[in-house]
Biotite code that builds the C-alpha atoms (Angstrom):
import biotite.structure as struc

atoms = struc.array([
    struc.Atom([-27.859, 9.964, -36.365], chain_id="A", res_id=1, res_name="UNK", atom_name="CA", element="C"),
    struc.Atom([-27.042, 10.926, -32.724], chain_id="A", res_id=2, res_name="UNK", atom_name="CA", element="C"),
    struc.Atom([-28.538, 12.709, -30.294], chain_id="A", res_id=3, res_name="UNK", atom_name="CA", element="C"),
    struc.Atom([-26.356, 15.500, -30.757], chain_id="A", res_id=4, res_name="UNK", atom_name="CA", element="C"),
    struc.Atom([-26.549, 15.693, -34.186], chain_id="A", res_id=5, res_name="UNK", atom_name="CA", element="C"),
    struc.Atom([-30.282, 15.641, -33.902], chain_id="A", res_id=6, res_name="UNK", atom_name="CA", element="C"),
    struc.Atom([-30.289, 18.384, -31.314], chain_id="A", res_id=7, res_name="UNK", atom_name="CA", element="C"),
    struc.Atom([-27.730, 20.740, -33.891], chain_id="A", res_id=8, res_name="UNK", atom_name="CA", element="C"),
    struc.Atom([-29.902, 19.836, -37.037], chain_id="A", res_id=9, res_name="UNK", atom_name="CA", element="C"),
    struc.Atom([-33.210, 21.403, -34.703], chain_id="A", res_id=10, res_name="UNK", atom_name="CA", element="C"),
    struc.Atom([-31.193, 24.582, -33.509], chain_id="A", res_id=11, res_name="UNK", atom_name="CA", element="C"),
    struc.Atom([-29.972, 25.146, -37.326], chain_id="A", res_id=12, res_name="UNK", atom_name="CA", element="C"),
    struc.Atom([-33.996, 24.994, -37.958], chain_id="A", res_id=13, res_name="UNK", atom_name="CA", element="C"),
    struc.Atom([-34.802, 27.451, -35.429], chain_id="A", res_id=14, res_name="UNK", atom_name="CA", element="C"),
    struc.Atom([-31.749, 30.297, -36.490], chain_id="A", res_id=15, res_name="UNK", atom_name="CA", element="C"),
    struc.Atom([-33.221, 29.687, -40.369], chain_id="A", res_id=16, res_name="UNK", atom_name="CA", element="C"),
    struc.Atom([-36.661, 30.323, -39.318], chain_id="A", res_id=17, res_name="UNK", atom_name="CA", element="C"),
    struc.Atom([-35.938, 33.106, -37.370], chain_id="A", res_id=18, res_name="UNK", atom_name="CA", element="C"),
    struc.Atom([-36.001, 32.132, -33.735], chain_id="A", res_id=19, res_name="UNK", atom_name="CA", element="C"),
    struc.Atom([-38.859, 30.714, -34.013], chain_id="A", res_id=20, res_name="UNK", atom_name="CA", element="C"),
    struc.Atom([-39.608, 27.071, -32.982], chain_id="A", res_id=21, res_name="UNK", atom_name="CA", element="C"),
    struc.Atom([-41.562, 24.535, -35.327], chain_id="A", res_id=22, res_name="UNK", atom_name="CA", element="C"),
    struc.Atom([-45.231, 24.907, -35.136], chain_id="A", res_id=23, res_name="UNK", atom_name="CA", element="C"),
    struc.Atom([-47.512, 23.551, -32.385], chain_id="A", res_id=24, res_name="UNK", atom_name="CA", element="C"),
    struc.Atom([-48.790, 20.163, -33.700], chain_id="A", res_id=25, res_name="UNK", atom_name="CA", element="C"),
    struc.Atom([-45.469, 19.166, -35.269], chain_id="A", res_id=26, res_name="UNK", atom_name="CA", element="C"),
    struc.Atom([-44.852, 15.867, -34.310], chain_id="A", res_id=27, res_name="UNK", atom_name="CA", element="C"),
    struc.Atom([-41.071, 13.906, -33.545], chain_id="A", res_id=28, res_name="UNK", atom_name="CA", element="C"),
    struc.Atom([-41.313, 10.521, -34.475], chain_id="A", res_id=29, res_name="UNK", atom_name="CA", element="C"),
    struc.Atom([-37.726, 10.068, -33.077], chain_id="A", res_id=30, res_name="UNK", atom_name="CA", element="C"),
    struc.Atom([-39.122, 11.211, -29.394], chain_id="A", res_id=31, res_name="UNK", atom_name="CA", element="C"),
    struc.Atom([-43.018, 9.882, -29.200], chain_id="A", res_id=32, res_name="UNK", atom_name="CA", element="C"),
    struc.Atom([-43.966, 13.318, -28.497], chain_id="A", res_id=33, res_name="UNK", atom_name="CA", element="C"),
    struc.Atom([-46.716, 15.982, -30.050], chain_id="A", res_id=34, res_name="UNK", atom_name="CA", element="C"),
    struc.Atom([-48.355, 19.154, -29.015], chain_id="A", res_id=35, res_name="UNK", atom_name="CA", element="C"),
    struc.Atom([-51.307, 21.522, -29.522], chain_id="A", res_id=36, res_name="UNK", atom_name="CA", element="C"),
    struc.Atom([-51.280, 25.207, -28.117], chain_id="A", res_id=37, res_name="UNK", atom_name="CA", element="C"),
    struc.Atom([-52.066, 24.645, -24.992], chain_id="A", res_id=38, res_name="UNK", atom_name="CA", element="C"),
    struc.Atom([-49.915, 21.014, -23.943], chain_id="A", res_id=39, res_name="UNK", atom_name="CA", element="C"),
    struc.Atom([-47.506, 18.956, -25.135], chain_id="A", res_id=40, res_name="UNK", atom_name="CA", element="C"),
    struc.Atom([-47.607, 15.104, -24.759], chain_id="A", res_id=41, res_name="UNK", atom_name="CA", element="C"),
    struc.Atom([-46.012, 11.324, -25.122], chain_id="A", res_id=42, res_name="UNK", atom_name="CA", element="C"),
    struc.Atom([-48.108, 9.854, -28.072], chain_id="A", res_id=43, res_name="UNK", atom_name="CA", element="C"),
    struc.Atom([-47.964, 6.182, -26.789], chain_id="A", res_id=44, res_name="UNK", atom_name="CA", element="C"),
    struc.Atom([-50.710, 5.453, -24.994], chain_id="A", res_id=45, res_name="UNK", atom_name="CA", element="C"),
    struc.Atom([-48.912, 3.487, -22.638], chain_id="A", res_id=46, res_name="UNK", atom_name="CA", element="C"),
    struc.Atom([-46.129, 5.962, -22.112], chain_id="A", res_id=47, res_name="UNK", atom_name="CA", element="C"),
    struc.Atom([-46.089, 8.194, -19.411], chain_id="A", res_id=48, res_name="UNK", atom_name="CA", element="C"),
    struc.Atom([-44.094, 11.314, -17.823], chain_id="A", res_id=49, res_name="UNK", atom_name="CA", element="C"),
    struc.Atom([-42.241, 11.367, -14.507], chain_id="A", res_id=50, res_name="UNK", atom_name="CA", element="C"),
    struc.Atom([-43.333, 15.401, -14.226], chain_id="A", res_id=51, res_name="UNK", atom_name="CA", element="C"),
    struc.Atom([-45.220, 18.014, -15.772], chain_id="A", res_id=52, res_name="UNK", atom_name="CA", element="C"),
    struc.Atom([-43.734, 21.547, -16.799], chain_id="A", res_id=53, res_name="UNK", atom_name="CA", element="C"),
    struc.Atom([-46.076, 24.705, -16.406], chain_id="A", res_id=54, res_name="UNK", atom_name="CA", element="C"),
    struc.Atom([-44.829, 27.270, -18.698], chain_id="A", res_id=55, res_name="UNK", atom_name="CA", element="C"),
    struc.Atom([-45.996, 30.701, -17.751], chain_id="A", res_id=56, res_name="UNK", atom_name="CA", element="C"),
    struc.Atom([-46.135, 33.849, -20.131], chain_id="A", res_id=57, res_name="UNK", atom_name="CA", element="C"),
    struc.Atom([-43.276, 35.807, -18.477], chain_id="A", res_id=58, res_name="UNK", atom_name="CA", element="C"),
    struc.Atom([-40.856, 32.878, -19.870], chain_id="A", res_id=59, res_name="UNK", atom_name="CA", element="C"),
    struc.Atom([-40.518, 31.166, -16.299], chain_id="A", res_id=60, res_name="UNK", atom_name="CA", element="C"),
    struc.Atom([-41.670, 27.877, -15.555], chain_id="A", res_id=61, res_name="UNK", atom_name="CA", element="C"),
    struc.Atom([-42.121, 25.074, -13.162], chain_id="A", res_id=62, res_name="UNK", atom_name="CA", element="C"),
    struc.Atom([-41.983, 21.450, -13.294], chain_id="A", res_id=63, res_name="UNK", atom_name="CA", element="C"),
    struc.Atom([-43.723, 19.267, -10.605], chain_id="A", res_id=64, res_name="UNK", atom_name="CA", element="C"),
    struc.Atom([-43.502, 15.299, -10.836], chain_id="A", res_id=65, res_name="UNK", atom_name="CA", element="C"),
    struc.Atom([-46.088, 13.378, -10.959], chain_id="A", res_id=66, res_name="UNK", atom_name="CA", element="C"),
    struc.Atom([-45.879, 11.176, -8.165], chain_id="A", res_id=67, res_name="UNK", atom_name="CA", element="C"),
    struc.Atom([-46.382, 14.165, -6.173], chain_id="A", res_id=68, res_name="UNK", atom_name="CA", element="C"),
    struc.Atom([-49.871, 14.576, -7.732], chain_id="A", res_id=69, res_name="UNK", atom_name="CA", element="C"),
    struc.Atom([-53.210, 13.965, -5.565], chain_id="A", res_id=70, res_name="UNK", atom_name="CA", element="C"),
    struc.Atom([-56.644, 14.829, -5.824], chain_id="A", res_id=71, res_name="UNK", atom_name="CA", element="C"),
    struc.Atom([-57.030, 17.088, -8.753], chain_id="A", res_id=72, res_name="UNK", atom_name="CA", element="C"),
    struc.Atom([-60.589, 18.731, -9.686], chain_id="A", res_id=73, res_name="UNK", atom_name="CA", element="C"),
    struc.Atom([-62.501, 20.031, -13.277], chain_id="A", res_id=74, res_name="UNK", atom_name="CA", element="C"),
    struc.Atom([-64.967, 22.530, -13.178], chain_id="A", res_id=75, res_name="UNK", atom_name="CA", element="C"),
    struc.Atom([-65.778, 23.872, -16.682], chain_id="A", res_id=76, res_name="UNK", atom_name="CA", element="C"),
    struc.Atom([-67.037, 27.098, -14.992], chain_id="A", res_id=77, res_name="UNK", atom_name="CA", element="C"),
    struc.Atom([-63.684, 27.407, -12.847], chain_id="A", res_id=78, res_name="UNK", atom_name="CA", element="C"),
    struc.Atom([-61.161, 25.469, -14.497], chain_id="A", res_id=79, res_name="UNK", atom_name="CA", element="C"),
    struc.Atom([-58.876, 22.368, -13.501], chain_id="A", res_id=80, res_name="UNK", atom_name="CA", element="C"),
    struc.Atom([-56.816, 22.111, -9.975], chain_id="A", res_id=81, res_name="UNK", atom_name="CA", element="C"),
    struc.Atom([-54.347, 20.516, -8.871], chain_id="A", res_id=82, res_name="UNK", atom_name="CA", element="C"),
    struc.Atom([-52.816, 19.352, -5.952], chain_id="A", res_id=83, res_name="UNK", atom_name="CA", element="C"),
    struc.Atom([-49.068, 18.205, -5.463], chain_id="A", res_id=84, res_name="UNK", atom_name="CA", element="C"),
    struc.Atom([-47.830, 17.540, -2.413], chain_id="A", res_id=85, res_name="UNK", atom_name="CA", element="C"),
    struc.Atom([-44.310, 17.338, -1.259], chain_id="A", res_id=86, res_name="UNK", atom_name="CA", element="C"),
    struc.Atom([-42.437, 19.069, 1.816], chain_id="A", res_id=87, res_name="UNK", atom_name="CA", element="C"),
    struc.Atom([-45.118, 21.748, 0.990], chain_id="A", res_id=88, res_name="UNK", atom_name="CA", element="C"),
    struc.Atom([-48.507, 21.976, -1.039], chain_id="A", res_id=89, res_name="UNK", atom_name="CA", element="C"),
    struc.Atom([-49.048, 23.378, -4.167], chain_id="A", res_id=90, res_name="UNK", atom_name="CA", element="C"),
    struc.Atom([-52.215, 24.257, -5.828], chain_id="A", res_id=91, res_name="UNK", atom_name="CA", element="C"),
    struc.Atom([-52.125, 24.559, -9.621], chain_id="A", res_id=92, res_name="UNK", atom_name="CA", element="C"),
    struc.Atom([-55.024, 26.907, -11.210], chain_id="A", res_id=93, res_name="UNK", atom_name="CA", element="C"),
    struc.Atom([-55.564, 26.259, -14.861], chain_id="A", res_id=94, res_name="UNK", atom_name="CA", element="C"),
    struc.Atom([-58.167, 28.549, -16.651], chain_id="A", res_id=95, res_name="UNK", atom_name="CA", element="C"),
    struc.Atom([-59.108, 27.967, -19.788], chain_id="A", res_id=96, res_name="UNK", atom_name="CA", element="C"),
    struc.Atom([-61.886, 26.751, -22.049], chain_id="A", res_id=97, res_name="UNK", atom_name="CA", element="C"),
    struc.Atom([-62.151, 23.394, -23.405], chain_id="A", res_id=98, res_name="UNK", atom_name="CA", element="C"),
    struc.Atom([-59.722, 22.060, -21.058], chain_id="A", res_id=99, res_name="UNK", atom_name="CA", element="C"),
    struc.Atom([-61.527, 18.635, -21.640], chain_id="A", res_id=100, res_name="UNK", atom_name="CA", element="C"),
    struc.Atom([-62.397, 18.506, -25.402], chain_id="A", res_id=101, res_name="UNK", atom_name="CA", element="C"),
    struc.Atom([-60.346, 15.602, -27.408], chain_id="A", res_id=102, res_name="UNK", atom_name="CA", element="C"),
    struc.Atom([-57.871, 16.911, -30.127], chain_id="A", res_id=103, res_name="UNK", atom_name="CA", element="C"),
    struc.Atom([-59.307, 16.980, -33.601], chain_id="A", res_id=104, res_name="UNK", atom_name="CA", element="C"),
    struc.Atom([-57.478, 13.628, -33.800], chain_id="A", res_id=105, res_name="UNK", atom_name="CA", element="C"),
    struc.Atom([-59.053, 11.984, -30.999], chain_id="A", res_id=106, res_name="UNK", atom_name="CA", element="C"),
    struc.Atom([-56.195, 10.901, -29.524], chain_id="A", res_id=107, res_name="UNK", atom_name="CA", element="C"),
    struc.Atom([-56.027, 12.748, -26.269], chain_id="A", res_id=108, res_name="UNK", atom_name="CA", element="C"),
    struc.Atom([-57.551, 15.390, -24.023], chain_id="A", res_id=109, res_name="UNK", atom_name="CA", element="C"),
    struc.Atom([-55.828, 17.453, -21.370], chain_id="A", res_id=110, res_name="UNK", atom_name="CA", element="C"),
    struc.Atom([-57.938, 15.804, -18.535], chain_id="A", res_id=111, res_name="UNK", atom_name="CA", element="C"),
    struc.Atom([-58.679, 12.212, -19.298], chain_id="A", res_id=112, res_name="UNK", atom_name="CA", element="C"),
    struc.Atom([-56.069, 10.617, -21.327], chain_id="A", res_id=113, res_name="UNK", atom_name="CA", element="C"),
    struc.Atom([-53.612, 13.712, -21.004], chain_id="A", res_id=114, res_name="UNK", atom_name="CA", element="C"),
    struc.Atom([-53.082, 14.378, -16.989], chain_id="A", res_id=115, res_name="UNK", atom_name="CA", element="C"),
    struc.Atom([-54.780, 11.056, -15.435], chain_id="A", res_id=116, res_name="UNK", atom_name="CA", element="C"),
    struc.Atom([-52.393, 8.703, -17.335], chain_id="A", res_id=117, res_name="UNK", atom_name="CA", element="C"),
    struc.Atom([-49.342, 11.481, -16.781], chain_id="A", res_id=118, res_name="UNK", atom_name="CA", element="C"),
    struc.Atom([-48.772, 11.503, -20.690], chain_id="A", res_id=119, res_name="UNK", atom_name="CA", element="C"),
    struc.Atom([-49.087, 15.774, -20.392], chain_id="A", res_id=120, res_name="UNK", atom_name="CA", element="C"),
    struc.Atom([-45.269, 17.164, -20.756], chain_id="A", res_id=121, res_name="UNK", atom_name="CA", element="C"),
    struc.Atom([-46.330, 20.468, -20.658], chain_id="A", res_id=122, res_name="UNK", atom_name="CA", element="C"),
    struc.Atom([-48.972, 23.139, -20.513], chain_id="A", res_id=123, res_name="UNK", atom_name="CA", element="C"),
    struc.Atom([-48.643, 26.776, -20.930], chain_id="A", res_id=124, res_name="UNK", atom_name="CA", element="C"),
    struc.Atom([-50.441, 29.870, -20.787], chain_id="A", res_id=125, res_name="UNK", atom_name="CA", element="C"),
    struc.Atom([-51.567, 31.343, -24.393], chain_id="A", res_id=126, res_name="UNK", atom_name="CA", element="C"),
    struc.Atom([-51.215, 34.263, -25.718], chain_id="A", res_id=127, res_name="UNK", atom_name="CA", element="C"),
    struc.Atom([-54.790, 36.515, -26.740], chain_id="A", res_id=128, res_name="UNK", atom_name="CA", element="C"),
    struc.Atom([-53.674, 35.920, -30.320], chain_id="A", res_id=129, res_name="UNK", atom_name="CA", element="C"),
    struc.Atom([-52.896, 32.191, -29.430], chain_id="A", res_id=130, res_name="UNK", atom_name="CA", element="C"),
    struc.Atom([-56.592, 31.917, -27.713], chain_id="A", res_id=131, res_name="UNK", atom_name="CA", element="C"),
    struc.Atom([-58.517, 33.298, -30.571], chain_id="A", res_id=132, res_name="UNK", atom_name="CA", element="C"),
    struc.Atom([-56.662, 31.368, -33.266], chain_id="A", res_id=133, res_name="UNK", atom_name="CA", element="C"),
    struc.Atom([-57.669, 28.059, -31.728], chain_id="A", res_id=134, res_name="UNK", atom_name="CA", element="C"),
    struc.Atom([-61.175, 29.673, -30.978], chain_id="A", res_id=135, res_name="UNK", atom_name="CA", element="C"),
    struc.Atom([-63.714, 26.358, -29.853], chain_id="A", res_id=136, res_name="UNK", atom_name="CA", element="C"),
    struc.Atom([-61.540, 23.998, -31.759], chain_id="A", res_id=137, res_name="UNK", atom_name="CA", element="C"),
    struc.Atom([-59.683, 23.089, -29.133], chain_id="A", res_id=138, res_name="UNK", atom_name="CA", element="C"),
    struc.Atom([-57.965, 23.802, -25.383], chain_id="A", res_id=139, res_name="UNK", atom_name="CA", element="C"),
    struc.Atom([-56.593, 27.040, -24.951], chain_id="A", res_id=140, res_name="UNK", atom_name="CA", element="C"),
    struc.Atom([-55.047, 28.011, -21.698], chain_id="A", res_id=141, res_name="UNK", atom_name="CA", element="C"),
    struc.Atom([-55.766, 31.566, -20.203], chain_id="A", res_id=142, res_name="UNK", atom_name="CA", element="C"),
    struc.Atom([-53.523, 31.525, -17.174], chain_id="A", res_id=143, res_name="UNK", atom_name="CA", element="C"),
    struc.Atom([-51.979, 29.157, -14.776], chain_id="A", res_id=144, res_name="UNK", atom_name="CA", element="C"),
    struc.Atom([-51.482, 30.233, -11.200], chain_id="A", res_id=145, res_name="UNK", atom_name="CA", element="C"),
    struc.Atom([-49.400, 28.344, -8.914], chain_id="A", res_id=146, res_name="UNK", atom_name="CA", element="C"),
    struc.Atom([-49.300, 29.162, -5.340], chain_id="A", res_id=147, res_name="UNK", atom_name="CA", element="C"),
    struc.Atom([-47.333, 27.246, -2.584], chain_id="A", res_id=148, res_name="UNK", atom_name="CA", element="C"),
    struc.Atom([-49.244, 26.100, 1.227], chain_id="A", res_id=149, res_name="UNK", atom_name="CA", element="C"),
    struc.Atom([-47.931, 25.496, 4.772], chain_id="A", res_id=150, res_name="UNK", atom_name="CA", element="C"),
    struc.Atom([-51.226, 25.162, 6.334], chain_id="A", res_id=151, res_name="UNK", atom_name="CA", element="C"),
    struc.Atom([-54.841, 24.470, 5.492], chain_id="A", res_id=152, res_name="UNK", atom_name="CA", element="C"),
    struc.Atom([-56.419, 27.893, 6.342], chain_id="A", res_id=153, res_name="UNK", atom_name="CA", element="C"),
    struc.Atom([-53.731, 29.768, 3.964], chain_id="A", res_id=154, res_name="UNK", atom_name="CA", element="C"),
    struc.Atom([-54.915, 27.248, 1.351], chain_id="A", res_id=155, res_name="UNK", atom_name="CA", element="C"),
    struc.Atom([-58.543, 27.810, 2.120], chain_id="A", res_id=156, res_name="UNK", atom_name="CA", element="C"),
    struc.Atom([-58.659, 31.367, 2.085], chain_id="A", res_id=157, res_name="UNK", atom_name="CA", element="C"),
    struc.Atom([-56.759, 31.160, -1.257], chain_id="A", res_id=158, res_name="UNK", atom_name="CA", element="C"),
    struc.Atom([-59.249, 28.898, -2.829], chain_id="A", res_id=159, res_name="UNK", atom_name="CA", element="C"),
    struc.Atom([-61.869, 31.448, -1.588], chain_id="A", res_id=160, res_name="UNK", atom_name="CA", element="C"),
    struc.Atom([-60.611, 34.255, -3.189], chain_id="A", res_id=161, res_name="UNK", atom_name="CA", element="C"),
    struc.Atom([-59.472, 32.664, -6.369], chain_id="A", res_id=162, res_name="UNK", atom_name="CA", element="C"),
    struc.Atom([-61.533, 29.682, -6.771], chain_id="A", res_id=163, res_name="UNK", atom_name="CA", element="C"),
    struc.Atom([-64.611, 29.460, -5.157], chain_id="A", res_id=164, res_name="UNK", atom_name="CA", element="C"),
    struc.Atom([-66.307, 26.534, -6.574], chain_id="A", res_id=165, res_name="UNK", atom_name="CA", element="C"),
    struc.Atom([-63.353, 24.108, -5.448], chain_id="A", res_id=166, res_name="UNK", atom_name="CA", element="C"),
    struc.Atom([-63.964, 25.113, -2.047], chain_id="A", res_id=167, res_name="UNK", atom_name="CA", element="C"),
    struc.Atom([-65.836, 22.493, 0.383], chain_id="A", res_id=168, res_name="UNK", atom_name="CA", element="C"),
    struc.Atom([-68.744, 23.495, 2.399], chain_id="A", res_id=169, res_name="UNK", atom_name="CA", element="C"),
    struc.Atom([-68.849, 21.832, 5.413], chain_id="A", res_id=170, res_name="UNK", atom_name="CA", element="C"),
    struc.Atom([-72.290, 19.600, 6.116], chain_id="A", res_id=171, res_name="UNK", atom_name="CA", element="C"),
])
């Protein structure tokens, strides 16, 4: 079977099941790849991504690679940031809850063996429904913010206003 073939045979699925795509958690055995709600990800555990693709709730989305990735923070109160850096610095707000908490498979978490070993393909905001159906059984993502630096004050005085606890006091 080709590639193209595949790639019809999927877009026949979605028009017979009314626009809608296959449910979260259906894995592709063809592609190494599986999802939850909240992030999709390579299976392998030695596989890894070259970026990761934030999809927002308006339908737009952004895709930063990971070699532009630095120092990246979890605060369960807060949520997770993270830094890329290329001509210009982003910081990427993820609020959720159970950002950390292992699938009910075990085989990865959004933090740990998701983002730190680049394996995360995607993560996008939930919907309310979304959020409730997964409840404490999982990660659910509230919002993603994304914001874009040229200096060091503009990203301190956006940390203080939408992320305090990330922000460094100085000793």
């Amino acid at each position: 079977m080709t590639d193209e073939t595949r790639h019809q045979d999927r877009f026949r699925n979605i028009l017979q099941s009314g626009g809608k795509e296959p449910p979260t958690g259906k894995k592709d055995a063809d592609e190494g790849e599986a999802s939850c709600a909240a992030f999709g990800y390579l299976r392998g555990i030695r596989d890894s991504s070259a970026s990761v693709e934030f999809r927002l709730r308006d339908g737009n989305s952004m895709w930063f690679p990971y070699g532009w990735l630095g120092p990246w923070q979890f605060n369960p109160s807060e949520g997770l940031l993270l830094k890329f850096s290329g001509d210009v610095v982003y910081l990427v707000l993820i609020r959720g809850s159970n950002l950390d908490k292992p699938l009910p498979d075990g085989s990865i978490n959004l933090t740990h063996a998701g983002l730190q070993r680049h394996r995360v393909l995607w993560i996008r905001e939930m919907t309310k429904d979304e959020i409730e159906r997964v409840g404490e059984a999982g990660p659910t993502i509230d919002s993603i913010l994304i914001e874009e630096f040229e200096s060091q004050e503009a990203l301190r005085e956006w940390l203080k206003a939408n992320a305090p606890a990330f922000v460094r006091t100085e000793h």
